[in-house]
Backbone as CSV, one residue per row, in Angstrom:
resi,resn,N_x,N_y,N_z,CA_x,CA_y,CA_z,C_x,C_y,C_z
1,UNK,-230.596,-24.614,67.227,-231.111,-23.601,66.329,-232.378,-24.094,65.626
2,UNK,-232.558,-25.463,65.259,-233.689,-25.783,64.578,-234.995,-25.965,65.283
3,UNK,-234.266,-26.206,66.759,-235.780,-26.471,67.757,-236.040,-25.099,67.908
4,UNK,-235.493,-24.004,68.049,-235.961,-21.999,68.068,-236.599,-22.038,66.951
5,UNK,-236.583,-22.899,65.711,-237.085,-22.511,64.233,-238.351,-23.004,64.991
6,UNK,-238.780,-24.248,65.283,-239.857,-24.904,65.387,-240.575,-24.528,66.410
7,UNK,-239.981,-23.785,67.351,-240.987,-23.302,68.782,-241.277,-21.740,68.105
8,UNK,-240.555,-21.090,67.553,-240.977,-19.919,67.208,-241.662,-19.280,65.921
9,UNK,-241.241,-19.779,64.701,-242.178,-19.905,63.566,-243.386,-20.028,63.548
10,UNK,-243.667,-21.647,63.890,-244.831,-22.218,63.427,-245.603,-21.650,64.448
11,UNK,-245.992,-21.048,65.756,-247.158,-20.346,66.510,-246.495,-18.866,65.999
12,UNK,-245.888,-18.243,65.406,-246.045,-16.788,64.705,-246.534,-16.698,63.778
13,UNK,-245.910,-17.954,62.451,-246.978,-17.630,61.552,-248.613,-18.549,61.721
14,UNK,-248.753,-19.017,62.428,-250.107,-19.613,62.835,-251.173,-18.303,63.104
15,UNK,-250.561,-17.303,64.620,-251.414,-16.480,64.610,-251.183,-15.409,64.042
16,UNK,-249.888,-15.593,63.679,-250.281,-13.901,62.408,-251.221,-14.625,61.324
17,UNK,-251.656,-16.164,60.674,-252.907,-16.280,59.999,-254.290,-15.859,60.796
18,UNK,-253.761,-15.991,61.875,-255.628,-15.907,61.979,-255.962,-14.333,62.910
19,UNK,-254.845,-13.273,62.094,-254.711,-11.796,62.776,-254.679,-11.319,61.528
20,UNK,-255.419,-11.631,60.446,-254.641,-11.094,59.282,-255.703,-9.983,59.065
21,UNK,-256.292,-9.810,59.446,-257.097,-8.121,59.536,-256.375,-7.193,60.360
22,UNK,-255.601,-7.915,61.316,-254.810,-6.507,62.322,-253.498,-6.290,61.479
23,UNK,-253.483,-5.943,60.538,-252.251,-5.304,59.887,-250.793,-5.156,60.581
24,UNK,-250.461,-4.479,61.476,-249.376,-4.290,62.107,-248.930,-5.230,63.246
25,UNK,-249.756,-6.028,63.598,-249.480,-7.387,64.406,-249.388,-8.478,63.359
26,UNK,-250.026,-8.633,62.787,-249.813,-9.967,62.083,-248.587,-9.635,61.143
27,UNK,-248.099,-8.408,60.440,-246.668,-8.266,59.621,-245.626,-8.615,60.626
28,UNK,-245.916,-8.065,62.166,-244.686,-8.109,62.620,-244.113,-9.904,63.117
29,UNK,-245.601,-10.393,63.427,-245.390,-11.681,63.527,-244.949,-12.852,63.384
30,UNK,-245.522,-12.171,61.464,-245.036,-12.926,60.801,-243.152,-12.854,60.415
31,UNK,-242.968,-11.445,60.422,-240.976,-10.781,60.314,-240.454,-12.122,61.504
32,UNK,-241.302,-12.148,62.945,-240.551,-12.960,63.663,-240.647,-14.023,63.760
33,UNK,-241.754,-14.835,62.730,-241.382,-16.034,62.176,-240.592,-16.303,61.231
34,UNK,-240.275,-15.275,60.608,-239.497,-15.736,59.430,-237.948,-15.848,60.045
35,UNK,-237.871,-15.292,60.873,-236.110,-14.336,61.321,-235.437,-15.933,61.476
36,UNK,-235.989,-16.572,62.766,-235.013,-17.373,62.672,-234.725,-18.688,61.852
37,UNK,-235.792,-18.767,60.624,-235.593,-19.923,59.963,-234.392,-18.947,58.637
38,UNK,-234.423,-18.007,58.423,-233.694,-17.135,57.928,-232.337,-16.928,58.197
39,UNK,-231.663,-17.171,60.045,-230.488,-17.164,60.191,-230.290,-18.532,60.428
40,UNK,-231.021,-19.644,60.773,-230.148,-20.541,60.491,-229.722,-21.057,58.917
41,UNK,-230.562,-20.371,58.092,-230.344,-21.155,56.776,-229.041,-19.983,56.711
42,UNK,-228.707,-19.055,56.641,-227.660,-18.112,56.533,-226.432,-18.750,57.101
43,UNK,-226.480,-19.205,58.708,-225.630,-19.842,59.095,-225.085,-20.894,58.619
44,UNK,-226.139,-22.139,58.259,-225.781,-23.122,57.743,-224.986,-23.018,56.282
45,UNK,-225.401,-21.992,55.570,-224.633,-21.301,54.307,-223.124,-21.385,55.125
46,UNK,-223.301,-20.616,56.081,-221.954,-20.024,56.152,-221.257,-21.218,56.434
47,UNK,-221.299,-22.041,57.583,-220.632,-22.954,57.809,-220.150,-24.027,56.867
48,UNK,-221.294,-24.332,55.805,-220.806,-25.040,54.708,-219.870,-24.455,53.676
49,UNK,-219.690,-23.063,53.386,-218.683,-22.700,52.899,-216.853,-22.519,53.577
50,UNK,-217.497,-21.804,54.701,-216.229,-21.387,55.645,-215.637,-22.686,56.499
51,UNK,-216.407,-23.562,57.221,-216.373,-24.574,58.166,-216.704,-25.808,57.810
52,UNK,-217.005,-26.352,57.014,-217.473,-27.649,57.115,-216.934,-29.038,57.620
53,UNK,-216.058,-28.580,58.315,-215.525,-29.756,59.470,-216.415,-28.900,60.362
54,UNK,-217.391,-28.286,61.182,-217.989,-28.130,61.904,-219.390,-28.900,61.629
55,UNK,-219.589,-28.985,60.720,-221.333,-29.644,60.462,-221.233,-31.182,60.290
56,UNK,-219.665,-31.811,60.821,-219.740,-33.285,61.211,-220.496,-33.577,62.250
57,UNK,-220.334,-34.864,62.351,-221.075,-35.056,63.954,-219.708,-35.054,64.979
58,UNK,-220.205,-35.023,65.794,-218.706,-35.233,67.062,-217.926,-36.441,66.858
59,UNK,-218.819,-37.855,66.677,-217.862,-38.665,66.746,-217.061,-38.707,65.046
60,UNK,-217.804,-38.525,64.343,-216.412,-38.242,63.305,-215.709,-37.640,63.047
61,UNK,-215.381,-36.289,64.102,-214.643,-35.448,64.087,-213.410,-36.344,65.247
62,UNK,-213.706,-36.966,65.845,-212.908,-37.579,67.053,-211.822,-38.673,66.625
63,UNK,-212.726,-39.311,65.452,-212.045,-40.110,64.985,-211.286,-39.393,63.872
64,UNK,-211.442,-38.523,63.281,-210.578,-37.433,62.328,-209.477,-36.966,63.007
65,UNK,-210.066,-36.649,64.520,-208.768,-36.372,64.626,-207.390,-37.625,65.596
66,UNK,-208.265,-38.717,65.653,-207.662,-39.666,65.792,-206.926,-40.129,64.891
67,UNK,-207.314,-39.775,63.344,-206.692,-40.607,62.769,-205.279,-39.517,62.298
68,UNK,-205.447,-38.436,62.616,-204.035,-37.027,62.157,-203.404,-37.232,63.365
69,UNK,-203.505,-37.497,64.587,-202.502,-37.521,65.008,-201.986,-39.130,64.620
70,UNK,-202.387,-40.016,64.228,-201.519,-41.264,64.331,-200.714,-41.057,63.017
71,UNK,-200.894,-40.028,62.082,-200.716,-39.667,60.779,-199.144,-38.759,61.053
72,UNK,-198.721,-38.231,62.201,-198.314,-37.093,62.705,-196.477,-37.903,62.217
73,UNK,-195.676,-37.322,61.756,-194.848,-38.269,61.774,-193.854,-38.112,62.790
74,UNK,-192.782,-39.434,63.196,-192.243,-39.345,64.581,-193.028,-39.734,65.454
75,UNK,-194.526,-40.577,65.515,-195.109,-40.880,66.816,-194.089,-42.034,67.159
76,UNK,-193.828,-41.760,68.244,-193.186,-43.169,69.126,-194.548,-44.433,69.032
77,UNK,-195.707,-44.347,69.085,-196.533,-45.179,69.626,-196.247,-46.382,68.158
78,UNK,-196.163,-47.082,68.486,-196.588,-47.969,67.116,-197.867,-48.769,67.305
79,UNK,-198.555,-48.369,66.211,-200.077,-48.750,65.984,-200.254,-50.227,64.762
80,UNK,-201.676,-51.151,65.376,-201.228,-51.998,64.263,-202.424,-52.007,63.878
81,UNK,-202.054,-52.596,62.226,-203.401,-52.030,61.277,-205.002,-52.211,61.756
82,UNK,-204.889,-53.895,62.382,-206.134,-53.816,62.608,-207.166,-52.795,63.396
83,UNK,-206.222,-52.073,64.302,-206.435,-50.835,65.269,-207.099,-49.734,64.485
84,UNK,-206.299,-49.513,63.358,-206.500,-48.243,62.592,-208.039,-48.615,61.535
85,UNK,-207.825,-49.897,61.675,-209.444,-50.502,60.495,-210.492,-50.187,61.771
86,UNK,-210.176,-50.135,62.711,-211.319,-50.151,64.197,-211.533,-48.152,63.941
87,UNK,-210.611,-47.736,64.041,-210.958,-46.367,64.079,-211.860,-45.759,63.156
88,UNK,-210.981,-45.754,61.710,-211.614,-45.195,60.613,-212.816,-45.650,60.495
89,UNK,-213.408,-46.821,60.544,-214.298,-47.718,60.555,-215.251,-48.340,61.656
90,UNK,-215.500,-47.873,62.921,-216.041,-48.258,63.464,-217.590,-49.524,63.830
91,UNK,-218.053,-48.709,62.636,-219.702,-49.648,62.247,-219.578,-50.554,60.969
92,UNK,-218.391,-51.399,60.714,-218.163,-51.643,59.838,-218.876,-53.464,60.486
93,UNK,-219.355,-54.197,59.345,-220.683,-55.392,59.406,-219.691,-56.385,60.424
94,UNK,-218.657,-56.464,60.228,-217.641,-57.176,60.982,-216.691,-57.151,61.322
95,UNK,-216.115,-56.918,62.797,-214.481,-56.100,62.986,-213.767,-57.748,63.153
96,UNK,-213.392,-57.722,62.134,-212.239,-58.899,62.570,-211.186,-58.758,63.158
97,UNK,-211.106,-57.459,64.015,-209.907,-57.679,65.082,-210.328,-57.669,65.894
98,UNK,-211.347,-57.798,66.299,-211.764,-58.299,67.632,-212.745,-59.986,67.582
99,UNK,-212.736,-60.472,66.358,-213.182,-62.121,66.319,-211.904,-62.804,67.138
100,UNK,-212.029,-63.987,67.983,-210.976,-64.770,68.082,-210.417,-65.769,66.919
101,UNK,-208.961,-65.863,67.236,-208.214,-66.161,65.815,-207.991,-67.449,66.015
């Protein structure tokens, strides 16, 4: 949605500036530069109210939901902590479960 903002805006309102004597081309030009920086900011409204587990990135949604199902109760799997410090934490300065001990 933001690369449609940037391919379509900025050359509408560019030449609706330099059409600004043709009245009815340069208004409309400019309406279709404005439109889509207009629905994504609408969208992005929306999603931050209604959704905002959608405007994560993927991998922290992966690990979110990595970490509800290990959360789930009754898993047979038994998990050990250092595993779960690897998940939640991935980019963390030093995984000491994977240093040798």
């Amino acid at each position: 949605m933001l690369w449609l903002c940037g391919i379509i805006t900025l050359p509408c309102i560019t030449i609706a500036a330099f059409l600004h004597g043709i009245e009815p081309i340069s208004t409309v030009l400019l309406w279709l530069g404005v439109f889509p920086v207009a629905v994504a900011g609408v969208t992005g409204i929306y999603f931050a109210v209604a959704k905002p587990e959608k405007l994560q990135s993927e991998d922290f949604q992966l690990r979110h939901e990595t970490l509800e199902l290990i959360k789930q109760k009754g898993s047979p799997i038994e998990i050990s902590p250092s595993s779960l410090e690897i998940i939640s934490n991935p980019v963390s300065g030093t995984n000491t479960a994977r240093l040798p001990k």
